[in-house]
Z-matrix of the N, CA and C atoms (Angstrom, degrees):
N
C 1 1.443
C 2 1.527 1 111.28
N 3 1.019 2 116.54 1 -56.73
C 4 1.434 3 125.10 2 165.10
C 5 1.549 4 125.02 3 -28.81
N 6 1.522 5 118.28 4 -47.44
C 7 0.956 6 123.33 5 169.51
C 8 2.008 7 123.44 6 -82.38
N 9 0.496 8 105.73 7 -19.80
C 10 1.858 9 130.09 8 145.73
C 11 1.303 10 116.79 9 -58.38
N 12 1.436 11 119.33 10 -36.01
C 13 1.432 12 115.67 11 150.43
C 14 1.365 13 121.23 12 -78.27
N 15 0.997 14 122.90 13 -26.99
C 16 1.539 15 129.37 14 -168.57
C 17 1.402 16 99.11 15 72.51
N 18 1.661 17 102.05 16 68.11
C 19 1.819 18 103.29 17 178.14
C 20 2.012 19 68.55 18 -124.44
N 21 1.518 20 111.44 19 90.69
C 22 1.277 21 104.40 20 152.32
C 23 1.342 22 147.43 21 -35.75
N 24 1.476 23 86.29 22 -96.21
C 25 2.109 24 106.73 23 143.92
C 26 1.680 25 107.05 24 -9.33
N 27 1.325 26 117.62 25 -99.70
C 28 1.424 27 131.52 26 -162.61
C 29 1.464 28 104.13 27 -47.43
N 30 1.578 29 127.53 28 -21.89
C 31 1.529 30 108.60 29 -170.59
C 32 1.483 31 104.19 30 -92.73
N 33 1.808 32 125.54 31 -30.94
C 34 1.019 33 142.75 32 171.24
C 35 1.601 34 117.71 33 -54.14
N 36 1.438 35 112.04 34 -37.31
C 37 1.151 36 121.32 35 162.16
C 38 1.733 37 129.06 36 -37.42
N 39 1.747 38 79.61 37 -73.38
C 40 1.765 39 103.88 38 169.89
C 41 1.890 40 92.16 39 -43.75
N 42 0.966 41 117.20 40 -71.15
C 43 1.794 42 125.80 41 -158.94
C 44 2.211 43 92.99 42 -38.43
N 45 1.008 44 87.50 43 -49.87
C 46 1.823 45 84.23 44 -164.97
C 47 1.357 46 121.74 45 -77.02
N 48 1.665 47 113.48 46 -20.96
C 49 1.246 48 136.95 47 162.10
C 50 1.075 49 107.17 48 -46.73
N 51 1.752 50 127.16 49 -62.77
C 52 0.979 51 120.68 50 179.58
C 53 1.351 52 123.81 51 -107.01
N 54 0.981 53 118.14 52 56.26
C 55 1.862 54 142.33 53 159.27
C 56 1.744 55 99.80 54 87.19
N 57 1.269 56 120.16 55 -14.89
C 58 1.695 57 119.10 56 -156.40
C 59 1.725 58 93.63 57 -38.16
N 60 1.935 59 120.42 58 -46.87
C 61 1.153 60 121.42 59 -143.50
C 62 1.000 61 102.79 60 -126.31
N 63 1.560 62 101.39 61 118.92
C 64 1.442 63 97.75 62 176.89
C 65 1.923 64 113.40 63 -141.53
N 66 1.439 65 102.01 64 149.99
C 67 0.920 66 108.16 65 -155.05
C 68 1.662 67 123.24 66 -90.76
N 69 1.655 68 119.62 67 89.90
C 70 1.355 69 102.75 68 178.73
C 71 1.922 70 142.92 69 -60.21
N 72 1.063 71 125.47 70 138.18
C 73 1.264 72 98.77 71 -176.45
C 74 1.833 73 118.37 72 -79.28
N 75 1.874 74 112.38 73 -6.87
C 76 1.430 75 98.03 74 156.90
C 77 1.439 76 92.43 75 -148.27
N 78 1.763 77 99.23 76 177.29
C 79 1.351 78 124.51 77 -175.81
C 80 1.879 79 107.48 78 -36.91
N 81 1.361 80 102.41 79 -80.57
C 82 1.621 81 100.64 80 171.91
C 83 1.253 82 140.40 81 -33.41
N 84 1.504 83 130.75 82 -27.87
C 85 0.787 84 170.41 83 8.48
C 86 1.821 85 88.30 84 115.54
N 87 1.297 86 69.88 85 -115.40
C 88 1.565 87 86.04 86 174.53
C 89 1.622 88 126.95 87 -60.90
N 90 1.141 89 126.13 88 -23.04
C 91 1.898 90 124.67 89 150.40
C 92 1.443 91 102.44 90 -53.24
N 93 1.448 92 121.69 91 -57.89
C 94 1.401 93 109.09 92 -178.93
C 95 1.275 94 132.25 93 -33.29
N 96 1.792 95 112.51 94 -56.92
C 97 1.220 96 131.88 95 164.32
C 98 1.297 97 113.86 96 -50.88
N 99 1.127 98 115.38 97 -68.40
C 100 1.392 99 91.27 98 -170.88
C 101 1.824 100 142.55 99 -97.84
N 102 1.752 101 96.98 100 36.82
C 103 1.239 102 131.20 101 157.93
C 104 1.328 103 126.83 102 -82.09
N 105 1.608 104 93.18 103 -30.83
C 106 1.365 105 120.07 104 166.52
C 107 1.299 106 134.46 105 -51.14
N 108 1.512 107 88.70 106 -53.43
C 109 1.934 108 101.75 107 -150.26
C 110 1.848 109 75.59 108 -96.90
N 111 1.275 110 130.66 109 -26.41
C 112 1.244 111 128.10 110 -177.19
C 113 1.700 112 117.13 111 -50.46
N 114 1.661 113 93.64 112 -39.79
C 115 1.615 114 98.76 113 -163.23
C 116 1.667 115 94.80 114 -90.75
N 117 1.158 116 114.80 115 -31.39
C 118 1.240 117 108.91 116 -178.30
C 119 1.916 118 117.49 117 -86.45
N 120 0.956 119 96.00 118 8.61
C 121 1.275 120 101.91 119 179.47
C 122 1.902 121 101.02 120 -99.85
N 123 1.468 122 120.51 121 -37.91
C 124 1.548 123 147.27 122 133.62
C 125 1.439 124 102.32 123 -11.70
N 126 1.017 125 102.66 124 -70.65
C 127 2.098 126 110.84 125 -163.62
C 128 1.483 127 88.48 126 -84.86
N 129 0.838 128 150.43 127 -32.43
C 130 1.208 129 115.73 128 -175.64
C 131 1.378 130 127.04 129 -88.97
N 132 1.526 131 114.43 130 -33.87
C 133 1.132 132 127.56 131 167.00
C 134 2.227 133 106.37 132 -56.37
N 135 1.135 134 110.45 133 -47.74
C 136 1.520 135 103.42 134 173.03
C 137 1.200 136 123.90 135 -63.01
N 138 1.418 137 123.45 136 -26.70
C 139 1.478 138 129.65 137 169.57
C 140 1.251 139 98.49 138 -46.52
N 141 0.950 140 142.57 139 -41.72
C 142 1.883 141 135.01 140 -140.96
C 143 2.034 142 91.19 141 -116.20
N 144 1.413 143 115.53 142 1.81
C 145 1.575 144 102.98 143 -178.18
C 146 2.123 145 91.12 144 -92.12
N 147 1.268 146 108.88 145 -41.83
C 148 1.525 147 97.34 146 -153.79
C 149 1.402 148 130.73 147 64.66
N 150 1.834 149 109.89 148 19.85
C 151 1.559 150 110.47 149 166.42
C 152 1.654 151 101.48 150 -128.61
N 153 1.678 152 88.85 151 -175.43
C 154 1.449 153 110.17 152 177.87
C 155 1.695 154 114.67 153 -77.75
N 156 1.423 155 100.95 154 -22.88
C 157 1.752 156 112.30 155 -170.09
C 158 1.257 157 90.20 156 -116.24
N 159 1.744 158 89.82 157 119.18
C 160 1.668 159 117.45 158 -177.78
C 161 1.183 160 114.81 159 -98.51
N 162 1.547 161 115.95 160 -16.47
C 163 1.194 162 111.98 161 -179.74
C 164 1.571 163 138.10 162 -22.87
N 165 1.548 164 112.05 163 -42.21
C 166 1.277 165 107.79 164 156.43
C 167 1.265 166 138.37 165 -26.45
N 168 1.376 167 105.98 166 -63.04
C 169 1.206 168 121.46 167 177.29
C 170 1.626 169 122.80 168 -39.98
N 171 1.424 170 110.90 169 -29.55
C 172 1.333 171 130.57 170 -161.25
C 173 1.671 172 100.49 171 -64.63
N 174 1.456 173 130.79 172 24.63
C 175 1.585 174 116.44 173 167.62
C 176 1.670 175 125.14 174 -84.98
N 177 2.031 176 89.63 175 10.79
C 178 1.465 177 85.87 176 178.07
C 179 1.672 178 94.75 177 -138.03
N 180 1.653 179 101.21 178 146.36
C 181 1.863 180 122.55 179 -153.11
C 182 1.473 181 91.08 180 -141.18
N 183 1.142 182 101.20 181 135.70
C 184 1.623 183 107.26 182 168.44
C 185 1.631 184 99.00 183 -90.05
N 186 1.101 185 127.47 184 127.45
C 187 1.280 186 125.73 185 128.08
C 188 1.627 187 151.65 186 -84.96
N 189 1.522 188 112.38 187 121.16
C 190 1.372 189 121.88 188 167.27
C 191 0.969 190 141.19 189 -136.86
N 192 1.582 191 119.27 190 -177.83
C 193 1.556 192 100.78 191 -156.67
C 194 1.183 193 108.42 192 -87.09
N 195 1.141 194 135.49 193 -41.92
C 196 1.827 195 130.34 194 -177.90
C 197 1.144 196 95.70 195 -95.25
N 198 2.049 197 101.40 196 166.69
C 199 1.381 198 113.30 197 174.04
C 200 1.825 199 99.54 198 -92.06
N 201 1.034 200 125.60 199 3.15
C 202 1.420 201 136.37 200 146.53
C 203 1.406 202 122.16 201 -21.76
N 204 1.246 203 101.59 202 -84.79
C 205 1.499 204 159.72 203 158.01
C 206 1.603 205 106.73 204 -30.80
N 207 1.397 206 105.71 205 -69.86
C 208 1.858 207 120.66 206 162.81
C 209 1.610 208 100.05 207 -35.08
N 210 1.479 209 120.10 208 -66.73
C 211 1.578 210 110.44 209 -137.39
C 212 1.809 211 94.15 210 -83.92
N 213 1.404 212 111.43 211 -40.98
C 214 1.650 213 108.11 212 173.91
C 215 1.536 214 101.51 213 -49.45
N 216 0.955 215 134.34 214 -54.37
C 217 1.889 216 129.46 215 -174.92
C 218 1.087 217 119.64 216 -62.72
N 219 1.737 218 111.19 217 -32.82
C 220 1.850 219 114.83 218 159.38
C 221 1.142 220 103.32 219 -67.72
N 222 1.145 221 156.71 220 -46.59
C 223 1.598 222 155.91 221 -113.40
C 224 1.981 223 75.16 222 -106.85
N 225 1.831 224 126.99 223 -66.93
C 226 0.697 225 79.82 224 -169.49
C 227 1.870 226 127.70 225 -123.65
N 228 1.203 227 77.59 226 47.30
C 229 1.782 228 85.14 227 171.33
C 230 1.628 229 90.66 228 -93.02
N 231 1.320 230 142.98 229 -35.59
C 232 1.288 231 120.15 230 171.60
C 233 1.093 232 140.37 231 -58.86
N 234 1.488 233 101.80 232 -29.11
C 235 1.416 234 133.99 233 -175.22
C 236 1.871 235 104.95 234 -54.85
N 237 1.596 236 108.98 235 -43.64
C 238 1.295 237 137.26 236 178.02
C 239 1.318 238 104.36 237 -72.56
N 240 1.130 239 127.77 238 -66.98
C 241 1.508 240 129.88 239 177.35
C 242 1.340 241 104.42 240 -49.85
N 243 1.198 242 133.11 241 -25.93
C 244 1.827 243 103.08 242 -158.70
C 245 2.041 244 83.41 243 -110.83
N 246 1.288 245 137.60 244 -7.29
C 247 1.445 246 118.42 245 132.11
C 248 1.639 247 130.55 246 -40.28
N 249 0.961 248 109.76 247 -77.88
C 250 1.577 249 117.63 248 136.62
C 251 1.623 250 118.53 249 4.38
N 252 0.993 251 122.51 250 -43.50
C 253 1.522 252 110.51 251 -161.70
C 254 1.546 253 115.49 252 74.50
N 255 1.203 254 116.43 253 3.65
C 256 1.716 255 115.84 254 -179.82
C 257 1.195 256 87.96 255 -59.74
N 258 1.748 257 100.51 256 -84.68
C 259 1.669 258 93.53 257 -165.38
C 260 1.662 259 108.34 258 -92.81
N 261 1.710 260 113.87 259 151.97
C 262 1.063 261 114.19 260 -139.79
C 263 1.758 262 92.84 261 -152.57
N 264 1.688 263 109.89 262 147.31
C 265 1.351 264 109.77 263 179.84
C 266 1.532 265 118.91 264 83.30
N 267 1.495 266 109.76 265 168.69
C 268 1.477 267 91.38 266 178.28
C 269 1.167 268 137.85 267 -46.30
N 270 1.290 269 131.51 268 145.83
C 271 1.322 270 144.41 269 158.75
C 272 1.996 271 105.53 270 -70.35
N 273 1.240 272 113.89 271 124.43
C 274 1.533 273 133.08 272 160.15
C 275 1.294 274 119.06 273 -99.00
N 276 1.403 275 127.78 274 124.56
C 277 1.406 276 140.66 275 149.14
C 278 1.400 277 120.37 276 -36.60
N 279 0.969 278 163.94 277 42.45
C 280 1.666 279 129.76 278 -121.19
C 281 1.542 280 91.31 279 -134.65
N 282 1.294 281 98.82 280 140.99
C 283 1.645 282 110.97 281 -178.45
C 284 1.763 283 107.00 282 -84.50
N 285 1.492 284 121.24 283 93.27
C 286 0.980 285 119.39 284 163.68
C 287 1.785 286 140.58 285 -72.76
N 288 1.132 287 157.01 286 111.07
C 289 1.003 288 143.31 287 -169.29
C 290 1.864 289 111.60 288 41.05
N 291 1.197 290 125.26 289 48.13
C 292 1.334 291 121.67 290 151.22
C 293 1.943 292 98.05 291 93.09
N 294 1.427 293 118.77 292 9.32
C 295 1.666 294 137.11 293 147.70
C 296 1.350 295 116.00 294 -130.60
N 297 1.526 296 90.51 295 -175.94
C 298 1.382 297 101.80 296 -177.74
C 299 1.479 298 139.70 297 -98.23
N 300 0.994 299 169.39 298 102.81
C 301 1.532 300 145.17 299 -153.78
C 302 1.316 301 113.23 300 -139.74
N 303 1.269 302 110.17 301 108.89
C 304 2.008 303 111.99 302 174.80
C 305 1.776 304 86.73 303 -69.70
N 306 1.817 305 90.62 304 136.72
C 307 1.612 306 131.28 305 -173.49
C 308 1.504 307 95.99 306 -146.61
N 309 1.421 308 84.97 307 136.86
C 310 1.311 309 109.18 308 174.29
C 311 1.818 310 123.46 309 -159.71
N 312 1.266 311 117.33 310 129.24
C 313 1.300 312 108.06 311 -168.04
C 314 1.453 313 122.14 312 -29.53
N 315 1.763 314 125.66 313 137.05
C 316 1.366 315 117.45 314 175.87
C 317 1.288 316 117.08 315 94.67
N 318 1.664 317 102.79 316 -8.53
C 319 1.908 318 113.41 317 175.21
C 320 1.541 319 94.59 318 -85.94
N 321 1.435 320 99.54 319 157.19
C 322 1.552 321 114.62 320 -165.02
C 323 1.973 322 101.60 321 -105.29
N 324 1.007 323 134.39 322 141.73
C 325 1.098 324 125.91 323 -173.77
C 326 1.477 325 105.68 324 -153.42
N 327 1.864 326 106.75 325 143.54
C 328 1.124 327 105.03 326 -165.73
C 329 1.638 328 118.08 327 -134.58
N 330 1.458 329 113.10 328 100.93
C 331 1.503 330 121.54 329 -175.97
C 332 2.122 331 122.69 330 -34.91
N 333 1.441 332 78.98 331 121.75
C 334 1.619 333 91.38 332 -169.68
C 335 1.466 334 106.38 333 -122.46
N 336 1.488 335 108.04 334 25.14
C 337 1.777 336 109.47 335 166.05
C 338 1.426 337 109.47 336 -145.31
N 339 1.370 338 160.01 337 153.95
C 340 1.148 339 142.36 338 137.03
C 341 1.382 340 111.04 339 -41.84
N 342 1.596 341 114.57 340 147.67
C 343 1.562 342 125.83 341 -172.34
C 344 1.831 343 98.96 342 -133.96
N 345 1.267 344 121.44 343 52.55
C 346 1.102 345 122.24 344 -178.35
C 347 1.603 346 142.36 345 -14.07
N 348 1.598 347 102.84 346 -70.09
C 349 1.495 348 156.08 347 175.01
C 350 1.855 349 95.56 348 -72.90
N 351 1.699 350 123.92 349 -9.53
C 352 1.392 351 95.08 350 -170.65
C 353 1.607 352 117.70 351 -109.49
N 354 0.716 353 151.64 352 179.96
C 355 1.494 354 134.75 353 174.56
C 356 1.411 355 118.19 354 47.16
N 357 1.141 356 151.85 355 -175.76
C 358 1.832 357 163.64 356 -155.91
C 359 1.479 358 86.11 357 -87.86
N 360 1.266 359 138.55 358 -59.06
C 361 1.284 360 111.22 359 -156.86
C 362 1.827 361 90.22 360 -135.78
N 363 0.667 362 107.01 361 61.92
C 364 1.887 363 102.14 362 -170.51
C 365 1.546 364 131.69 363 34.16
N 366 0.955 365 98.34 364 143.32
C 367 1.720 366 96.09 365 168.83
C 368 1.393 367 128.00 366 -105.21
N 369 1.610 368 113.33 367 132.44
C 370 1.298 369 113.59 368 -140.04
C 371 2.046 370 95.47 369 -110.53
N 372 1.077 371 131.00 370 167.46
C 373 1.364 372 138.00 371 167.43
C 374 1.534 373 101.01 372 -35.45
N 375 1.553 374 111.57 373 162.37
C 376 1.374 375 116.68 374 173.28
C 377 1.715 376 127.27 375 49.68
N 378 1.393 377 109.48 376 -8.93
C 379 1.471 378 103.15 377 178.24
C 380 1.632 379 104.45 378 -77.86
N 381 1.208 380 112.15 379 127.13
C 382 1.616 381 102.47 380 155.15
C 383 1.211 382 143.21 381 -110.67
N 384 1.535 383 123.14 382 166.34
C 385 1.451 384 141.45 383 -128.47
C 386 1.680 385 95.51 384 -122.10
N 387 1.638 386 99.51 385 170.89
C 388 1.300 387 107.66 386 172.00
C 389 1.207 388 98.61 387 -147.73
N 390 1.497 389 120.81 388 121.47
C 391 1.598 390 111.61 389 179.86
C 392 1.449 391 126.09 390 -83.65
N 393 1.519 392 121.09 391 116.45
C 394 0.810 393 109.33 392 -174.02
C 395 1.913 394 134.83 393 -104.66
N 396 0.790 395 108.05 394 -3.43
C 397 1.614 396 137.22 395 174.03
C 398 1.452 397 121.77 396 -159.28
N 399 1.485 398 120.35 397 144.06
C 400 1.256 399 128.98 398 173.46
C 401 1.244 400 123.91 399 -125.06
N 402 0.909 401 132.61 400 97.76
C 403 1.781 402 119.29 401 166.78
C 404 1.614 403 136.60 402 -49.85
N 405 0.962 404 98.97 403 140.62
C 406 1.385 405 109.00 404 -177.99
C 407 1.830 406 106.06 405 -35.40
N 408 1.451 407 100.34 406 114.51
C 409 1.819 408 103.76 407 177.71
C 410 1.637 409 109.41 408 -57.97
N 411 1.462 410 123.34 409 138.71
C 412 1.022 411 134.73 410 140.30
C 413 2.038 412 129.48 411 -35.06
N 414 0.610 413 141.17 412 177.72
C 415 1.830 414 155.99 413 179.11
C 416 1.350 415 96.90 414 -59.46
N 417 1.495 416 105.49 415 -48.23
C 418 1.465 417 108.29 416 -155.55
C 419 1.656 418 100.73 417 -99.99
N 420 1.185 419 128.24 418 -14.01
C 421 1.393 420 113.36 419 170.46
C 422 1.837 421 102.42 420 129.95
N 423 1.151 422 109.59 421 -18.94
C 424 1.322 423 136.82 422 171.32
C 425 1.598 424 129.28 423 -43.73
N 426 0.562 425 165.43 424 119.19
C 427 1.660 426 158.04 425 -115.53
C 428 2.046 427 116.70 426 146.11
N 429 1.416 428 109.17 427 148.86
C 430 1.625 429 94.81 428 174.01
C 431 1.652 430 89.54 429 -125.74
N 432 1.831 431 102.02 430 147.69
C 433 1.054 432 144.43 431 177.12
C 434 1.292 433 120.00 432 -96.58
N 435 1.088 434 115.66 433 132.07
C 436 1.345 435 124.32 434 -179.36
C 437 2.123 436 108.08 435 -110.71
N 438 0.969 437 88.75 436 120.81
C 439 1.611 438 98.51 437 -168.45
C 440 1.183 439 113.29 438 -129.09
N 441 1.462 440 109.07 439 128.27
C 442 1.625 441 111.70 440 175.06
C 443 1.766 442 109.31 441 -100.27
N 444 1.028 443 97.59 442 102.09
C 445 1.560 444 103.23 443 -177.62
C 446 1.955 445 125.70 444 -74.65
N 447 0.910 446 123.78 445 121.98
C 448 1.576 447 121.54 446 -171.79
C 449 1.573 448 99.58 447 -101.55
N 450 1.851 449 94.40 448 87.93
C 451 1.701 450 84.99 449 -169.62
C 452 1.709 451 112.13 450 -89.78
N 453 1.239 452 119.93 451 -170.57
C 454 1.600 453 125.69 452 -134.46
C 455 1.601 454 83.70 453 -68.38
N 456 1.564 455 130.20 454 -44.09
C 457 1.417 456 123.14 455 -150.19
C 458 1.729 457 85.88 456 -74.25
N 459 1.040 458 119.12 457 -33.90
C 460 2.347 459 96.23 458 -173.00
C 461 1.013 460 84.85 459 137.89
N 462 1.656 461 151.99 460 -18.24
C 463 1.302 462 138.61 461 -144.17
C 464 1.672 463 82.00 462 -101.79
N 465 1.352 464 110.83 463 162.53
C 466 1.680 465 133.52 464 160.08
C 467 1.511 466 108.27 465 -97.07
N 468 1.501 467 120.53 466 131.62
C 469 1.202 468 105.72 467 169.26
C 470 1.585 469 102.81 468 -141.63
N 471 1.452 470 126.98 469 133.08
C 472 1.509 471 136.06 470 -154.64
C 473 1.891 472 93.42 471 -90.19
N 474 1.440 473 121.55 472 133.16
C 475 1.312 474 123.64 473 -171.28
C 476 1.726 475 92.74 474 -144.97
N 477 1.388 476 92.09 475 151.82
C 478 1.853 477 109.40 476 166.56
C 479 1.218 478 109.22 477 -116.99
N 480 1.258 479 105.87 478 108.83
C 481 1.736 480 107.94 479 162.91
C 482 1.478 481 117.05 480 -101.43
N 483 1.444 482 102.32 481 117.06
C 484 1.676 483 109.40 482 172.86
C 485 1.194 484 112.84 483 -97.29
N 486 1.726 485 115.44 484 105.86
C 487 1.268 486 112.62 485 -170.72
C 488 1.549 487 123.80 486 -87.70
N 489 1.833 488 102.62 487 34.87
C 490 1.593 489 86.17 488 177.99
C 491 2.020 490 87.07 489 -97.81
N 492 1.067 491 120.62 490 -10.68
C 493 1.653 492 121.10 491 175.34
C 494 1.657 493 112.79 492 -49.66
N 495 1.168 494 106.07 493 -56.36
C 496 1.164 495 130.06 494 163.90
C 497 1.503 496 149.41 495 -55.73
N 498 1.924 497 107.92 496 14.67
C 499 1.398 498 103.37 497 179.78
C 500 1.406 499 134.43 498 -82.60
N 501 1.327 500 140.47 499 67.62
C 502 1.190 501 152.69 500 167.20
C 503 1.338 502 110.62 501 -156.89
N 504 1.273 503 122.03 502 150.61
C 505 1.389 504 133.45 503 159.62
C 506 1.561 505 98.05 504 73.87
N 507 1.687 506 127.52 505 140.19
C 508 1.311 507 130.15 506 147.30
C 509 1.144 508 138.55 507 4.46
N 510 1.236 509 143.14 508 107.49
C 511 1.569 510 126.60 509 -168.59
C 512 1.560 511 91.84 510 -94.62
N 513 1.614 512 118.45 511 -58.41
C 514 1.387 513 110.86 512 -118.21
C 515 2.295 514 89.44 513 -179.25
N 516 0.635 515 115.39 514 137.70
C 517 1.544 516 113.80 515 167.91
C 518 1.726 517 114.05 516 -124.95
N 519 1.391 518 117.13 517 -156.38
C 520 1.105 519 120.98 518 173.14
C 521 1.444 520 102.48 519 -92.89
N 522 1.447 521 117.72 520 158.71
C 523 1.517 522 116.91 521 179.36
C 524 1.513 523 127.39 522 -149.40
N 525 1.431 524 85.47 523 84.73
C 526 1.256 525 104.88 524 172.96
C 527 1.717 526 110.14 525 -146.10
N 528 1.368 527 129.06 526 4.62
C 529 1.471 528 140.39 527 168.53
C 530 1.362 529 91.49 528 -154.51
């Protein structure tokens, strides 16, 4: 509420009071931490689902400033997760929207186009996914995905994306920064 007022100060307060903020004394430092408390904040919250679709879990997002910045923090909060057993099973190459992205069941992924035409009511930017099956890739990198999407209203809705339909423009990234 506080911040809805634009009572800065006072909501930031509350945040450090109770540990949310904390202060590194350098850069490394502080990426470490909070790659950390990210993944483990991840595992713990999934302990208590008992499924393959984590999506739930998804009420916590790293934010940063470049998409630079984004893919080193995916590279290695996944890196952590698939020790973990989060994500699990083969790893795929798969040529997404005009790159590349190793996928693998249990990776978290996060829509960066509207998808109108796909699923019951489309899938829109920013909703995120949980991958749940992959097919065997094509020559070209090409393969369909099976994704359980946690779209904006709370509902789950299970979608196939065949990404040889799809070669131009952004599909979809990793999603967790």
């Amino acid at each position: 509420k506080l911040l809805s007022r634009y009572k800065i100060r006072e909501a930031l307060d509350i945040y450090k009071r109770e540990g949310n903020i904390v202060i590194a004394t350098d850069k490394l430092e502080s990426r470490d931490r909070l790659i950390k408390d990210y993944v483990d904040e991840f595992l713990k919250q999934s302990a208590h689902l008992n499924k393959d679709n984590l999506v739930a879990t998804g009420d916590s997002l790293i934010c940063t400033y470049s998409n630079e910045e984004a893919a080193k923090l995916n590279r290695e909060v996944r890196s952590l997760l698939k020790e973990a057993g989060v994500i699990k099973g083969r790893e795929h190459k798969l040529q997404v929207g005009g790159k590349y992205l190793e996928l693998a069941p249990g990776g978290q992924i996060v829509f960066t186009r509207n998808f109108n035409r796909l699923g019951n009511s489309g899938i829109y930017i920013g909703e995120v996914g949980t991958i749940m099956k992959i097919s065997e890739p094509d020559e070209l990198g090409h393969a369909k995905i099976a994704v359980t999407v946690n779209k904006a209203n709370g509902r789950e809705e299970g979608i196939i994306i065949d990404t040889a339909k799809y070669r131009q423009g952004n599909l979809f990234d990793y999603g967790y920064a």
